[in-house]
Biopython code that builds the backbone (N, CA, C, O; Angstrom):
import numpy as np
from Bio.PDB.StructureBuilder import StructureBuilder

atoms = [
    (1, "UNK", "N", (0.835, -1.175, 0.000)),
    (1, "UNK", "CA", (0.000, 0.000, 0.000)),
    (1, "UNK", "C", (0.887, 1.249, 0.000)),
    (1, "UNK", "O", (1.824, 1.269, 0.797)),
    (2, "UNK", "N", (0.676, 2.345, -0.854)),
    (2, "UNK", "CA", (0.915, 3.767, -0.687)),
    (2, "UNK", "C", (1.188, 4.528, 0.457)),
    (2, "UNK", "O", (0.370, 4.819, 1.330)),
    (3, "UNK", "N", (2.408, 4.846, 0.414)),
    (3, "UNK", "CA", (2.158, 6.048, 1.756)),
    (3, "UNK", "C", (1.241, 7.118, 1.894)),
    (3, "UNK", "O", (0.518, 6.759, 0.965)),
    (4, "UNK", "N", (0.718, 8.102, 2.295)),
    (4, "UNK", "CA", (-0.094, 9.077, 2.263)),
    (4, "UNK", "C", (0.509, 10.117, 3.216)),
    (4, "UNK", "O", (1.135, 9.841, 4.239)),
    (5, "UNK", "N", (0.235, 11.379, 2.741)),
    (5, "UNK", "CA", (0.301, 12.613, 3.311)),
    (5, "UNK", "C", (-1.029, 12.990, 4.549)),
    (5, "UNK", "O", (-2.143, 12.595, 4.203)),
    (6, "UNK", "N", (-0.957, 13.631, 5.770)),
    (6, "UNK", "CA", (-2.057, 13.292, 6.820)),
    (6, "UNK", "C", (-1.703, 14.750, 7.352)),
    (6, "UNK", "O", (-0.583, 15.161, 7.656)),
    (7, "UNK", "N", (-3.287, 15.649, 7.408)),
    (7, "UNK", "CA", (-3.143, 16.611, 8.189)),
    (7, "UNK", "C", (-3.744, 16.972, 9.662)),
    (7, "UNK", "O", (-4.959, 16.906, 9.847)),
    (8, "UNK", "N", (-3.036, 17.274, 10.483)),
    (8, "UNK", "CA", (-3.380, 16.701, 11.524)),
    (8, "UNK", "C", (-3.643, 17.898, 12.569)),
    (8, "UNK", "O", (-2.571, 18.431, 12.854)),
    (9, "UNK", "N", (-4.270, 18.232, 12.945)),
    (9, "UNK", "CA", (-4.483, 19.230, 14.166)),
    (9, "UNK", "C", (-3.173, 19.734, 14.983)),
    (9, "UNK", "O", (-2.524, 18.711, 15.203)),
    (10, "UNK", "N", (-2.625, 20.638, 15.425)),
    (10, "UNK", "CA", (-1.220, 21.120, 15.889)),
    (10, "UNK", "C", (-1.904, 21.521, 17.467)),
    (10, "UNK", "O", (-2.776, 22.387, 17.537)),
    (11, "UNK", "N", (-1.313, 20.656, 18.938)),
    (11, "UNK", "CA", (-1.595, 21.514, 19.762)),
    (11, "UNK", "C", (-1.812, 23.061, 20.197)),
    (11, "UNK", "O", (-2.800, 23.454, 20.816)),
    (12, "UNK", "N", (-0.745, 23.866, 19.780)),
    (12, "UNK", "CA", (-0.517, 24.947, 19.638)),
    (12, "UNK", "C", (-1.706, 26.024, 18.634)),
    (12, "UNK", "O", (-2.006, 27.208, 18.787)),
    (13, "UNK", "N", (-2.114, 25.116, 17.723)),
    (13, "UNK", "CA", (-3.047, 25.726, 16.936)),
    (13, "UNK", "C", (-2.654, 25.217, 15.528)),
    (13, "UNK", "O", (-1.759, 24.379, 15.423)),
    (14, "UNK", "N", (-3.304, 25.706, 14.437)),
    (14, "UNK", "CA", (-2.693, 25.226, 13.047)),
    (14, "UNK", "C", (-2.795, 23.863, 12.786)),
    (14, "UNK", "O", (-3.437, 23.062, 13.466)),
    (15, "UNK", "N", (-2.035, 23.578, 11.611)),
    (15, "UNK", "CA", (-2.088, 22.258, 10.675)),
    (15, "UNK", "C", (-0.675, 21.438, 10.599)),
    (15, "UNK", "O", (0.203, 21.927, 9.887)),
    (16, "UNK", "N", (-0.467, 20.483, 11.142)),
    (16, "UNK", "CA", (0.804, 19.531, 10.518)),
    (16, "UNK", "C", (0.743, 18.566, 9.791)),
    (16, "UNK", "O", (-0.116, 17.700, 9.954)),
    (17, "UNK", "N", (1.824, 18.512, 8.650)),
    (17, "UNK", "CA", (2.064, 17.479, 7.617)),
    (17, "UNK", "C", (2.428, 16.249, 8.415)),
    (17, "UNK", "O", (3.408, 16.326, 9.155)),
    (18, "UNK", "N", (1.703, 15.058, 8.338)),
    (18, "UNK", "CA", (2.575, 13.952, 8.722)),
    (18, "UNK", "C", (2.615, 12.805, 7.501)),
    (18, "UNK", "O", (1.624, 12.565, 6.813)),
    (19, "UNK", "N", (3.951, 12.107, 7.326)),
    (19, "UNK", "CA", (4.290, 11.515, 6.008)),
    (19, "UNK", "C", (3.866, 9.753, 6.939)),
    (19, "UNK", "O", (4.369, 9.235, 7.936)),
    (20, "UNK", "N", (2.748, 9.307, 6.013)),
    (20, "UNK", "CA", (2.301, 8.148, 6.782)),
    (20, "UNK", "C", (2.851, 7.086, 5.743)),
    (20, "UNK", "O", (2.718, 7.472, 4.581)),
    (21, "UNK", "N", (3.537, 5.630, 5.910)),
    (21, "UNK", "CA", (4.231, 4.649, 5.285)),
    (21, "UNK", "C", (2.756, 3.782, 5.271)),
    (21, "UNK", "O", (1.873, 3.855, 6.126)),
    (22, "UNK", "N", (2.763, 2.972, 4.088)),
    (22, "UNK", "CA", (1.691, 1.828, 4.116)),
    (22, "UNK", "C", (1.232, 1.328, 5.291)),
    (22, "UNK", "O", (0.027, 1.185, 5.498)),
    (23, "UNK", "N", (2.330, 0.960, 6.328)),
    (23, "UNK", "CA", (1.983, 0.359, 7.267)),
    (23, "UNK", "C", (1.673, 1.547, 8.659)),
    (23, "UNK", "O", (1.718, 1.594, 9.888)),
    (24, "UNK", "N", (1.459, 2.098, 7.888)),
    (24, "UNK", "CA", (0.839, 3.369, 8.818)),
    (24, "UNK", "C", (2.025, 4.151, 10.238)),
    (24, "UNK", "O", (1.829, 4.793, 11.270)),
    (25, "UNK", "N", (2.752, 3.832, 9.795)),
    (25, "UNK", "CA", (3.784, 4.379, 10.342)),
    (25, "UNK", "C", (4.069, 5.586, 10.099)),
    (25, "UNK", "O", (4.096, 5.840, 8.894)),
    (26, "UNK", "N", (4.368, 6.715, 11.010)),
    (26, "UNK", "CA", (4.431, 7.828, 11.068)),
    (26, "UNK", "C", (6.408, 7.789, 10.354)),
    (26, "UNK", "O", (7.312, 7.178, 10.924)),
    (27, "UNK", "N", (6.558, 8.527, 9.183)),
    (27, "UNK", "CA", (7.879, 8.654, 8.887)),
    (27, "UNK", "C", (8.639, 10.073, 9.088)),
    (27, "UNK", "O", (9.834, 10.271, 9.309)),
    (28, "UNK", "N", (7.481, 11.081, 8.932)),
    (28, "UNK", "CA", (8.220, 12.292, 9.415)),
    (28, "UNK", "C", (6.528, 13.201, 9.993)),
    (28, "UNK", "O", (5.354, 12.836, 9.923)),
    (29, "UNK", "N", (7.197, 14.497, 10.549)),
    (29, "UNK", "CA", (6.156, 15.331, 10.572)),
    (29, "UNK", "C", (6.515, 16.637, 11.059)),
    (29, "UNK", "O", (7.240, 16.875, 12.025)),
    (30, "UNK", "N", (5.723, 17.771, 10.017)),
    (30, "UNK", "CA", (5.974, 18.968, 9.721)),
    (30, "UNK", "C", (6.014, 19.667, 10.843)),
    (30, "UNK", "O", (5.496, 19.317, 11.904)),
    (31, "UNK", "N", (6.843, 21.026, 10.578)),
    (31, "UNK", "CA", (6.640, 22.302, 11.752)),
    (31, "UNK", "C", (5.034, 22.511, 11.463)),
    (31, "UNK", "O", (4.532, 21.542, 10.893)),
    (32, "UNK", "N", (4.155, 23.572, 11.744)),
    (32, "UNK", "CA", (3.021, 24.210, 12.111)),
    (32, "UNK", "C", (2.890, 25.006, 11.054)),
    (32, "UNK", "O", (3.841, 25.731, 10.760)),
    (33, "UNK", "N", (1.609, 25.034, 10.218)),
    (33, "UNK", "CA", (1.084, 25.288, 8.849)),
    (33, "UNK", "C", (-0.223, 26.444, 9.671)),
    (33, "UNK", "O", (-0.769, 26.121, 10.726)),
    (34, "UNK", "N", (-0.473, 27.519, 9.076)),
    (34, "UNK", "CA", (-1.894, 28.466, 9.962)),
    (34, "UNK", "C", (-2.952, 27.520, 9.635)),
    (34, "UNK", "O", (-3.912, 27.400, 10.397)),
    (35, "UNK", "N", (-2.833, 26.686, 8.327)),
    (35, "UNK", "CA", (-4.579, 25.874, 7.892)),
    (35, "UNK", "C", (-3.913, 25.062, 6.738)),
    (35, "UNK", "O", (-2.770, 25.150, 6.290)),
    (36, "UNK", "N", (-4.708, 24.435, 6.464)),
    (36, "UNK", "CA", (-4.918, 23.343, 5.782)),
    (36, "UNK", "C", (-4.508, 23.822, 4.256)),
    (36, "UNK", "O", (-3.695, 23.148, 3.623)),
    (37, "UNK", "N", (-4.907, 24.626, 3.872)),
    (37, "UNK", "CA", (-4.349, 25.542, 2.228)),
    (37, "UNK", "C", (-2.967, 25.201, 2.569)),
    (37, "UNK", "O", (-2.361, 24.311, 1.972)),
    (38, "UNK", "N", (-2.351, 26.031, 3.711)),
    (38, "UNK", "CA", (-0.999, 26.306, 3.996)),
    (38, "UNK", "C", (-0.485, 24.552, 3.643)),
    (38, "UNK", "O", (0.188, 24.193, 2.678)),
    (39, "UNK", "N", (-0.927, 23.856, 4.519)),
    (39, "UNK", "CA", (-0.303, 22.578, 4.636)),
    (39, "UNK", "C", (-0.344, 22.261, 3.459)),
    (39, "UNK", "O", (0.622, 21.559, 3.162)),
    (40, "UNK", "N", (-1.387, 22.558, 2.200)),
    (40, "UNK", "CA", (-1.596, 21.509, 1.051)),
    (40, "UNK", "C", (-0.121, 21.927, 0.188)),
    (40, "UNK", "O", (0.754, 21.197, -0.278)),
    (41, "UNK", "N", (-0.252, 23.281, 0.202)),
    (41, "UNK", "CA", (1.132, 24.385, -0.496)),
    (41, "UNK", "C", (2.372, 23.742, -0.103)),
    (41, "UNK", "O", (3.290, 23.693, -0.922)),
    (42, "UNK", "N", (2.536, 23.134, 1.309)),
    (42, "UNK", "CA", (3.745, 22.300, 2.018)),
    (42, "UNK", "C", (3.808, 21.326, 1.478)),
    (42, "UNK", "O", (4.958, 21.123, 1.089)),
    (43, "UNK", "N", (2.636, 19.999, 1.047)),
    (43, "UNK", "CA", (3.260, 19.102, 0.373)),
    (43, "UNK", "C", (3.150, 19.137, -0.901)),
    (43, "UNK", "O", (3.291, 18.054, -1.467)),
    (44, "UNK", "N", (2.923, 20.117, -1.589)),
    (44, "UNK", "CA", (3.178, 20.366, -2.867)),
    (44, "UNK", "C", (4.904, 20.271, -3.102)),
    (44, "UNK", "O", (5.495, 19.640, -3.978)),
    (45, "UNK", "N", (5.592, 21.285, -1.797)),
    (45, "UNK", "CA", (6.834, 21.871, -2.227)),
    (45, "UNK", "C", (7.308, 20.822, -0.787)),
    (45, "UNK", "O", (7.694, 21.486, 0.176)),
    (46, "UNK", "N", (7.305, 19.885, -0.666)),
    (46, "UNK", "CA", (7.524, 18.688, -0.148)),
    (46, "UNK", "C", (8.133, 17.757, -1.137)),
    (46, "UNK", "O", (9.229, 17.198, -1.094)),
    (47, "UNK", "N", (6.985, 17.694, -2.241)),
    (47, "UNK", "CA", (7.438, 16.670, -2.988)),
    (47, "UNK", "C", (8.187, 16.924, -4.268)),
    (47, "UNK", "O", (8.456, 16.126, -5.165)),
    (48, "UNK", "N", (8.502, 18.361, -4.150)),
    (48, "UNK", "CA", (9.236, 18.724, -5.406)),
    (48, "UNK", "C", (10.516, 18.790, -4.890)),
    (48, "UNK", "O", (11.270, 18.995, -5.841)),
    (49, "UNK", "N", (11.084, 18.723, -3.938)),
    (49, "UNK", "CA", (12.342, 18.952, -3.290)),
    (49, "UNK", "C", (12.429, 17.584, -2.807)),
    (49, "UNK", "O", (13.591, 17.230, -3.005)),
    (50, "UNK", "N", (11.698, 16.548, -2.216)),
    (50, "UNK", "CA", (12.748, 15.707, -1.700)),
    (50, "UNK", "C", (12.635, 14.345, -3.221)),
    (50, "UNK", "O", (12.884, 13.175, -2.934)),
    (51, "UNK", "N", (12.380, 14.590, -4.211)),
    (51, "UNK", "CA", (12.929, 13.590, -5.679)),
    (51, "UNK", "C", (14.597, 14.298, -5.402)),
    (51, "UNK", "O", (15.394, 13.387, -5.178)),
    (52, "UNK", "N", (15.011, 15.180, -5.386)),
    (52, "UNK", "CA", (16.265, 15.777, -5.782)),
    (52, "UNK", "C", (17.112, 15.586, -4.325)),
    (52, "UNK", "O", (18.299, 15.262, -4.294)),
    (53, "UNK", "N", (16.446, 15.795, -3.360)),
    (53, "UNK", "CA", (17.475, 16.228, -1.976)),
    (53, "UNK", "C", (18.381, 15.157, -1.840)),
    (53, "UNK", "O", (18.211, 13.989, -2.190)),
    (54, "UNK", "N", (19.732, 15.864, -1.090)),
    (54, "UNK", "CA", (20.664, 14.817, -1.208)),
    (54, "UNK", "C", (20.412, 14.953, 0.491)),
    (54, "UNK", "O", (19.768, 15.783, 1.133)),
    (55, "UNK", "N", (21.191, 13.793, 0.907)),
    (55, "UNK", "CA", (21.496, 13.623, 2.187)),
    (55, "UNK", "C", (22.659, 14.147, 3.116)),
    (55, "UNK", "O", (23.862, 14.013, 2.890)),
    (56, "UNK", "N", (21.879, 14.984, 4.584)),
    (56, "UNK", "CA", (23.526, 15.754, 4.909)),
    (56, "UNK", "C", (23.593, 14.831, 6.070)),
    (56, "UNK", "O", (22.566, 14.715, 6.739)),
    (57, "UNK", "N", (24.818, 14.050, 6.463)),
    (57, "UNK", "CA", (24.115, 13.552, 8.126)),
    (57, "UNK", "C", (25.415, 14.135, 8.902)),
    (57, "UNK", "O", (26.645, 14.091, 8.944)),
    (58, "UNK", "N", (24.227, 14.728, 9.504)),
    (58, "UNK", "CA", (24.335, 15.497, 10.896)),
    (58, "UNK", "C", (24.533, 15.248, 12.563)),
    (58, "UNK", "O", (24.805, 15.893, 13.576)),
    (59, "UNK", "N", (24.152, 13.629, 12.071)),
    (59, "UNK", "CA", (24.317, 13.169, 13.808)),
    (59, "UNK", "C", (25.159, 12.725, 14.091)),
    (59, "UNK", "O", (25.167, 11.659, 14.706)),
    (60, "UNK", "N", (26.068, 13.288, 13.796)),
    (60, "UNK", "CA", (27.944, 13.131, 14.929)),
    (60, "UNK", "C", (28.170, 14.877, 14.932)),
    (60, "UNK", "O", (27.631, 15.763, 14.270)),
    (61, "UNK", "N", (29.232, 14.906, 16.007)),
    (61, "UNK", "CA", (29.519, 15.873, 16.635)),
    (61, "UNK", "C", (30.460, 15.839, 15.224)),
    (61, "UNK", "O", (30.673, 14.872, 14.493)),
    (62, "UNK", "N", (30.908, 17.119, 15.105)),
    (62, "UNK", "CA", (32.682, 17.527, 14.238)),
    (62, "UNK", "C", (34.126, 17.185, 15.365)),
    (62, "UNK", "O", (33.917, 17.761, 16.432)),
    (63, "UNK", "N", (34.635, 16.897, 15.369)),
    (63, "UNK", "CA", (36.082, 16.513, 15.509)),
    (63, "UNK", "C", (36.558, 17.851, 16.138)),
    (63, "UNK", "O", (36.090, 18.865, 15.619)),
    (64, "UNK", "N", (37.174, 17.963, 16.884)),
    (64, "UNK", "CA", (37.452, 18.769, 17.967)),
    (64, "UNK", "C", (39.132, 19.107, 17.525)),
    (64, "UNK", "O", (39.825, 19.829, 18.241)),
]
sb = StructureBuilder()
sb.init_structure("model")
sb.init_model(0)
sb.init_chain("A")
sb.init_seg("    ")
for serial, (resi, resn, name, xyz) in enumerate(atoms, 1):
    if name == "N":
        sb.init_residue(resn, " ", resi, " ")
    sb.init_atom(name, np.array(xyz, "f"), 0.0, 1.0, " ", f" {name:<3s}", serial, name[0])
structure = sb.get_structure()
């Protein structure tokens, strides 16, 4: 099954993107959108940027 895009109510207020895997697994999820337009505009320019994005990894410290 397809992953799907899920907009979801933001404690704070507003709309978040969450990137749902077939198995319904939560894979990522957005900062805070004002509404739902906003969020749709996010995974528009979601999915035009990550076909291309390269990978930076970030989780080690730099060398001292």
């Amino acid at each position: 099954m397809a992953g799907k895009f899920e907009f979801v109510a933001a404690e704070q207020g507003g709309v978040r993107i969450r990137l749902v895997n077939g198995a319904g697994n939560v894979l990522a999820e957005s900062g805070i959108y004002r509404d739902s337009a906003a969020a749709a505009s996010g995974v528009t320019e979601i999915r035009e940027h990550a076909a291309t994005a390269h990978i930076a990894d970030n989780s080690t410290a730099p060398p001292e």
